[in-house]
N, C-alpha and C positions, 0 to 999 in steps of 0.2 A: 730479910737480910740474913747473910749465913756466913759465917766466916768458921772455917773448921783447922785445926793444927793436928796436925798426924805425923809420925816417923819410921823411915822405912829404912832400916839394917842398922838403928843406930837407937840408941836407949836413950837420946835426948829426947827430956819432957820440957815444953815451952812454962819458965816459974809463975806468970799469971795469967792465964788467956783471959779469962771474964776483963781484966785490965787491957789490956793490945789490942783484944776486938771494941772496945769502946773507944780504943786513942785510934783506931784506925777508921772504925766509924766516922769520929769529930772530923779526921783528915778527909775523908771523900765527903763529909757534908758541906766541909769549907770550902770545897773546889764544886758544890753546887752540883752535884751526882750522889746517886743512892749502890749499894752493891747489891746487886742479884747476890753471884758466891762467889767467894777466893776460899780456892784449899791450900793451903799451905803445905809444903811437904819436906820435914827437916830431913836430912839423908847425909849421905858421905858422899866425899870428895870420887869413890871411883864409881858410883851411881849416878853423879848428877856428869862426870865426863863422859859417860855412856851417851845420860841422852845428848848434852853438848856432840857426840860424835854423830850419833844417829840422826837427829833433827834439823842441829844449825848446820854440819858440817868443820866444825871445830874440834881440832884435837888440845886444848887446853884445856885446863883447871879454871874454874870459875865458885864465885861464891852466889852468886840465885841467876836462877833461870825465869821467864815469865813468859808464861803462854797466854794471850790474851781471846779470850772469845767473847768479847763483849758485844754487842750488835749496834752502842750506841755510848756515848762517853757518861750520858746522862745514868745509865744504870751499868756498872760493870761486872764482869764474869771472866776468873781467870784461875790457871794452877800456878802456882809459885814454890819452886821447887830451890833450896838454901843448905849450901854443903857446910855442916857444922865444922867441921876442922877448917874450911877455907874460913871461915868467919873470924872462926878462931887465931888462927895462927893472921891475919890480917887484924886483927885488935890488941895482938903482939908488934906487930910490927909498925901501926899509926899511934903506938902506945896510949890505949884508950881501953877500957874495961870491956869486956866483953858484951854486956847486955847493953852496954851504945853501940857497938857494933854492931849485934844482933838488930838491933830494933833501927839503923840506921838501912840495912839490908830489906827488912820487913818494908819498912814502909817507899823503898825505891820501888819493890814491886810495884807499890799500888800505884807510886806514883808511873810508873809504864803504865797502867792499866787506865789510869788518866788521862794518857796519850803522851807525857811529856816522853822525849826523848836522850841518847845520851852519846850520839854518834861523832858529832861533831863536836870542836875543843867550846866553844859557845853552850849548847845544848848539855855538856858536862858540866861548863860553870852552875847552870841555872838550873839542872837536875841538884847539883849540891848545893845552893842556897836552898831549894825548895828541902830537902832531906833536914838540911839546919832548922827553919825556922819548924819542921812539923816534929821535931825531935826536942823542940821547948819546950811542944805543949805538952809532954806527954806524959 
């Protein structure tokens, strides 16, 4: 199992990882999967619309991106890339503290990396019950 937190053009350090990698462990063992690796990659808002441009084809701001290479849901494998300012200024604006925001974003990755989805008005409902109830335990 490898979970690694790294930042690229920005001087945020994540305040507990030994803490996050163990709540995000508990979350993919409760959904019955183990992790290969998730990198995490905190960065700024005009690095992560980069790759938003180059990759998906989007010219918006977004607050995580999630590349999935998993080969099987049973063990997953992915980069998860989190524009600190989009986090931020969105835990301004659902007026909620920032480190629920952070870790509400963290763990959407993984849940992508799960398989769950967030495309449809449905599939958004129960991406956010899933983010709630794994944001209890954590």
């Amino acid at each position: 199992m490898a979970i690694q937190f790294s930042s690229f053009q920005t001087r945020f350090k994540l305040s507990n990882p030994k803490k996050t990698s163990a709540w995000i462990e508990r979350v993919v063992k409760s959904e019955r999967s183990s992790i290969h690796s998730i990198s995490y990659v905190f960065c700024t808002d005009r690095y992560l619309l980069g790759i938003n441009q180059e990759y998906l084809n989007h010219d918006t701001l977004t607050d995580i991106i999630t590349f999935d290479y998993s080969e099987s849901r049973k063990s997953i494998e992915g980069e998860i890339y989190i524009s600190v300012p989009r986090v931020r200024d969105n835990a301004r604006s659902l007026a909620v503290d920032f480190d629920t925001e952070l870790h509400r974003v963290i763990i959407h990755g993984v849940l992508h990396l799960l398989g769950y989805k967030d495309k449809s008005a449905s599939s958004k409902k129960e991406m956010r019950m899933m983010e709630e109830k794994f944001l209890e335990i954590r």
